[in-house]
C-alpha positions in Angstrom: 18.3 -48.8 194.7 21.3 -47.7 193.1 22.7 -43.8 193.6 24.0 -41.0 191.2 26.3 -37.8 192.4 26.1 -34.3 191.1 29.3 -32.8 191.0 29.1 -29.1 192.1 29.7 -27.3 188.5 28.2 -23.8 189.5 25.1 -23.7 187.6 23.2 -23.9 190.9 25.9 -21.0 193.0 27.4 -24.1 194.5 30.8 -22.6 193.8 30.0 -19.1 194.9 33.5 -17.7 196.9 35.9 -20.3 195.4 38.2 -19.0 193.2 37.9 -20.1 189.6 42.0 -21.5 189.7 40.6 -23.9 192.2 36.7 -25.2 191.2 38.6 -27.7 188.9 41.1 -29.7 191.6 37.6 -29.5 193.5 35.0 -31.2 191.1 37.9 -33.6 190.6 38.8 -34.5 193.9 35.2 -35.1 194.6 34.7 -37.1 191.3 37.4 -39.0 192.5 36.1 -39.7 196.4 32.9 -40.8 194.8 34.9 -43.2 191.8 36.1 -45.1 195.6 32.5 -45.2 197.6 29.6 -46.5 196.8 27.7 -44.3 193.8 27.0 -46.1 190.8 27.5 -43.2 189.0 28.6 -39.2 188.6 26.3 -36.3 187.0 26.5 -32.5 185.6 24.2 -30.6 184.5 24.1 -29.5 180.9 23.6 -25.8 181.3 25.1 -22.6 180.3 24.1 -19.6 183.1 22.9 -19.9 186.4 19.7 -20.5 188.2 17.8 -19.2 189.8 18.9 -16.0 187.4 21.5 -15.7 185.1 24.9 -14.4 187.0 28.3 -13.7 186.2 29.4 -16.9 188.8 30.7 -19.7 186.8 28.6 -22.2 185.2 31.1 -25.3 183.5 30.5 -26.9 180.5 29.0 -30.5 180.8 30.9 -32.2 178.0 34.4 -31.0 178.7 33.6 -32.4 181.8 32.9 -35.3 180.5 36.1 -36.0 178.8 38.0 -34.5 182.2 36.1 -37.2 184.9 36.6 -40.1 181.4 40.5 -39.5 181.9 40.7 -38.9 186.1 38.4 -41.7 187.2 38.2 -45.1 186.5 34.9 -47.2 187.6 32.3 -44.9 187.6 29.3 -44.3 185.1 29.3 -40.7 183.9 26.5 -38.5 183.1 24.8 -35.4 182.3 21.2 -34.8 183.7 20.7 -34.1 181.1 22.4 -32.8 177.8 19.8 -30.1 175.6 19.3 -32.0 172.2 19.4 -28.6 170.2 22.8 -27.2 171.8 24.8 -29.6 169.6 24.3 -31.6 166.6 22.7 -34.9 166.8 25.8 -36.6 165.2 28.2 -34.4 166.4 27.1 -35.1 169.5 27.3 -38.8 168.9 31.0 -38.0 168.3 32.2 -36.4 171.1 30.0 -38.7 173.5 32.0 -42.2 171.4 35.2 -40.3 172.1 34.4 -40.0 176.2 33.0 -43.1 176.1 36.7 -44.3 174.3 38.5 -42.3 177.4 36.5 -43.2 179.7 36.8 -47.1 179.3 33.2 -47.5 178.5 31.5 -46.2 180.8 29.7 -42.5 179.9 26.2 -42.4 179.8 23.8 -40.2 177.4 20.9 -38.1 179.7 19.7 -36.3 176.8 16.2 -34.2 176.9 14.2 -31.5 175.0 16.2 -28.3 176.8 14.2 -25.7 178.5 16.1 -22.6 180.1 15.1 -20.1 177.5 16.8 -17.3 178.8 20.5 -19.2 177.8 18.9 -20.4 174.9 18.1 -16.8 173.5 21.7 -15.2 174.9 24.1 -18.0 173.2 21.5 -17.4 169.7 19.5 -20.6 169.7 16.5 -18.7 169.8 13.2 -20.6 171.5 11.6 -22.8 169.2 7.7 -24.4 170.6 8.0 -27.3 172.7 6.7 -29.5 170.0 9.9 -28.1 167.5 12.7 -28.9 170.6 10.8 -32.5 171.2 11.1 -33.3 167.9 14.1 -32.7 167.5 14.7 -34.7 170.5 13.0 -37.8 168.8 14.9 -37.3 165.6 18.6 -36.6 167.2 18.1 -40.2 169.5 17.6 -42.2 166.6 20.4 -40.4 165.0 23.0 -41.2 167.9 21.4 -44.4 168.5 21.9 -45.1 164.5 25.6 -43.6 164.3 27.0 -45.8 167.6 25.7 -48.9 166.2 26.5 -49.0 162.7 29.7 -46.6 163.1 28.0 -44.8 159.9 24.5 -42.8 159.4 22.4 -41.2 157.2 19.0 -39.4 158.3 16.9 -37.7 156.1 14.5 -35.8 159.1 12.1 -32.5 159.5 14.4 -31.2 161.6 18.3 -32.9 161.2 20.0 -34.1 157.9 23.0 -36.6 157.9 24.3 -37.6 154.6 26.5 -40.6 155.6 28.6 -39.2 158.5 30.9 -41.4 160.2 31.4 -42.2 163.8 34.5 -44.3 163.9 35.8 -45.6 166.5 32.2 -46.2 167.7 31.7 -46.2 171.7 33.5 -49.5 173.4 30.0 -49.8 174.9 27.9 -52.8 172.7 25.2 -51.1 171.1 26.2 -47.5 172.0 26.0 -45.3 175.1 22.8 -46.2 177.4 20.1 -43.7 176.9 18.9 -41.7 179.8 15.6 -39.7 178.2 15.0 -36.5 181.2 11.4 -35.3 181.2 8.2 -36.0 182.1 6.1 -34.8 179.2 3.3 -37.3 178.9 2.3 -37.0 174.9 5.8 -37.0 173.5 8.5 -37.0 175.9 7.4 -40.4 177.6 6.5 -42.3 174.5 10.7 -41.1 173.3 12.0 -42.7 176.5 9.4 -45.4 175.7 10.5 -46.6 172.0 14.5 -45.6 172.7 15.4 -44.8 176.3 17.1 -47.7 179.0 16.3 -45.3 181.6 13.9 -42.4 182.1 14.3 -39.5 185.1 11.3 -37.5 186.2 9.7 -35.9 189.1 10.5 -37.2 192.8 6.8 -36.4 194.1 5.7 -40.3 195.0 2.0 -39.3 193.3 3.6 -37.9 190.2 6.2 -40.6 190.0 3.3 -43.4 190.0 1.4 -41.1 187.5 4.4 -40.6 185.0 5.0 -44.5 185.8 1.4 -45.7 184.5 1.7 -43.1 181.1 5.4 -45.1 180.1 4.1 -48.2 180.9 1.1 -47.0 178.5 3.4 -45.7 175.8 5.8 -49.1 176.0 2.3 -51.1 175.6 1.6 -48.9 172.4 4.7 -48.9 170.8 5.7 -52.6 171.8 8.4 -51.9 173.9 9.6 -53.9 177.0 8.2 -52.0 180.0 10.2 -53.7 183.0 13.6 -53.2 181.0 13.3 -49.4 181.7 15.2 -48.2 185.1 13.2 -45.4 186.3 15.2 -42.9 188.1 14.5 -39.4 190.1 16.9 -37.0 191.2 16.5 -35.9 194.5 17.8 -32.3 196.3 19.7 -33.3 199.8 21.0 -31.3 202.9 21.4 -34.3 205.3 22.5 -33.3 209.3 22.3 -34.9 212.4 19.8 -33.2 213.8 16.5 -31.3 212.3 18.2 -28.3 213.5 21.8 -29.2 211.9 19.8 -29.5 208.8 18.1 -25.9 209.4 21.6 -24.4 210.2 23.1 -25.8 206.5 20.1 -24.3 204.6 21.0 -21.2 206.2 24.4 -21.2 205.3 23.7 -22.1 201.4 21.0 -19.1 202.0 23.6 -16.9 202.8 26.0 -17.6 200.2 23.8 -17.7 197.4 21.8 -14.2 198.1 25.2 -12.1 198.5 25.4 -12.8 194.4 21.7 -13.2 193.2 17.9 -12.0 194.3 17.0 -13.3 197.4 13.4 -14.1 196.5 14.7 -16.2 193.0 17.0 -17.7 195.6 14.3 -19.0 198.3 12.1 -20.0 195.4 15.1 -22.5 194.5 15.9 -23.5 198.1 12.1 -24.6 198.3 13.3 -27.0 196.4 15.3 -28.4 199.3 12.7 -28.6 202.2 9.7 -29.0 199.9 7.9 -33.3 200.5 9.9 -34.2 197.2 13.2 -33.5 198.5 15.4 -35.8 200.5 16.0 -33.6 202.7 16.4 -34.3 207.0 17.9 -36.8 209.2 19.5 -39.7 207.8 16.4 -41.7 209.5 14.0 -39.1 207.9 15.7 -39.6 204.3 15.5 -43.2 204.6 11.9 -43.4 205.2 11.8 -41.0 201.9 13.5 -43.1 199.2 12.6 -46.3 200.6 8.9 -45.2 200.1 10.0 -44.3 196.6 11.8 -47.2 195.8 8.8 -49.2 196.7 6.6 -47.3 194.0 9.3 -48.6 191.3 12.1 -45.9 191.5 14.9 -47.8 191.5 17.9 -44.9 190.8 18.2 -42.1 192.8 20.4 -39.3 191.4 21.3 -36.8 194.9 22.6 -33.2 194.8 23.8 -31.8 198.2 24.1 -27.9 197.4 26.6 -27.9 200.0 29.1 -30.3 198.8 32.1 -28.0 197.2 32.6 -26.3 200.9 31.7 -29.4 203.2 32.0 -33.1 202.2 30.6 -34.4 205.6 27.5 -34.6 204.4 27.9 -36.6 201.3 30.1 -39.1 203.9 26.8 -39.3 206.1 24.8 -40.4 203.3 27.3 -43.0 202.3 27.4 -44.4 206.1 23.7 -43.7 206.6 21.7 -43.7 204.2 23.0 -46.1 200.8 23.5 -49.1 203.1 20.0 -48.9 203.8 18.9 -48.7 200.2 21.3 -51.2 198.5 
């Protein structure tokens, strides 16, 4: 099993009391302790406002971080879980991810999905479109990229996007183009996307789901002829890790606090659910072991970890790294 990092960027009021002057030396100095252990790769999320409700707390902008971790790290893979197809133009898009990819060495990744958080959608005047309109775009702005980083030139005549010969040069230093991370675990369309185009796929951490979402790709890859066992499945899993069960219950707590002195306490225990709920990797080093080894058995084979704690105490991310990756590796 290899491991991915979120890098506190707000979205989730994991930068709640730090004062905006310093949240930038702090992603960066955490980027840059996880470029010299053992992750395989960083991640931001590609979102506008906060969660559990929109606040005024700071929410950073995935793609300039992009470009910032490209130029301040220098061995780790770089990604967004995952970016909203209909924020920025398909070949646009393709643009500024060949010019990170150019920074970076080679090494940014493309998590791209069908966007969902309607209330920043309406506010920055994308309006909501159906599901079916934002997963078609999706399909259409994947072969578009995919298209554009190969040939270093595209044209696309779709429903939804036009290109009339844009070009793309330089094209990524990566052979073929960035790798394709498709998010999502919508079983008519968003499956059979990652099936004809995606490397790798992300969706749910619940072990009965995962096998479920598992057997529907492998259905899809079967149907449209694609190669099955070339796609890495991956999950991203929620993680306060202690020493004890009632170290762990003390850090919730503490996030708890934080986070309900700037939004509604009940949004804000519906989101920590998240983090003691069967599909987190939440406990004991011992009790998280048991966890992803159980998935890794069922065929996850990335796990992508957010600690909600991580911009105000790095001990725990260190615990994992002693604790928990050896076991995994």
């Amino acid at each position: 099993m290899r491991f991915g990092l979120f890098i506190p960027q707000g979205w989730r009021l994991d930068l709640v009391n730090i004062p905006t002057a310093n949240h930038w030396p702090l992603m960066r100095d955490l980027a840059a302790h996880a470029d010299r252990g053992p992750w395989d790769s960083l991640w931001v999320y590609d979102h506008f406002h906060t969660v559990p409700v929109p606040t005024a707390e700071a929410t950073h902008e995935a793609w300039s971080l992009m470009s910032a971790y490209a130029a301040t790290t220098s061995r780790i893979k770089l990604g967004q879980m995952c970016t909203a197809m209909s924020y920025r133009n398909p070949v646009y898009l393709a643009k500024v991810a060949a010019t990170a990819d150019i920074i970076s060495g080679g090494r940014v990744q493309m998590g791209i999905g069908g966007g969902w958080y309607e209330h920043e959608w309406r506010a920055y005047g994308y309006g909501f479109p159906s599901a079916g309109v934002r997963l078609a775009r999706l399909d259409e702005g994947v072969q578009i990229m995919r298209d554009a980083w190969r040939d270093g030139k595209v044209s696309f005549d779709g429903k939804h996007y036009q290109v009339d010969g844009a070009i793309v040069a330089p094209k990524p230093l990566q052979d073929g183009g960035l790798p394709m991370w498709i998010a999502g675990g919508g079983e008519k369309v968003t499956l059979r996307i990652a099936a004809k185009y995606a490397q790798y796929t992300n969706f749910t951490s619940a072990p009965e789901g995962f096998v479920h979402k598992s057997q529907v790709l492998a259905d899809h890859c079967r149907d449209v002829g694609s190669d099955y066992d070339a796609i890495v499945r991956s999950s991203n899993f929620h993680c306060v890790i202690g020493s004890s069960e009632a170290d762990v219950e003390e850090r919730i707590e503490r996030i708890r606090a934080m986070q309900v002195a700037v939004a509604d306490e009940k949004a804000v225990d519906m989101m920590l659910g998240t983090l003691t709920s069967p599909d987190a990797a939440t406990g004991t080093p011992e009790q998280i072991v048991e966890k992803l080894t159980k998935m890794r058995d069922l065929g996850c084979e990335y796990a992508i970890m957010y600690f909600p704690e991580a911009a105000y105490d790095r001990d725990s991310i260190e615990l994992f790294e002693r604790e928990v990756i050896p076991a995994l590796s």
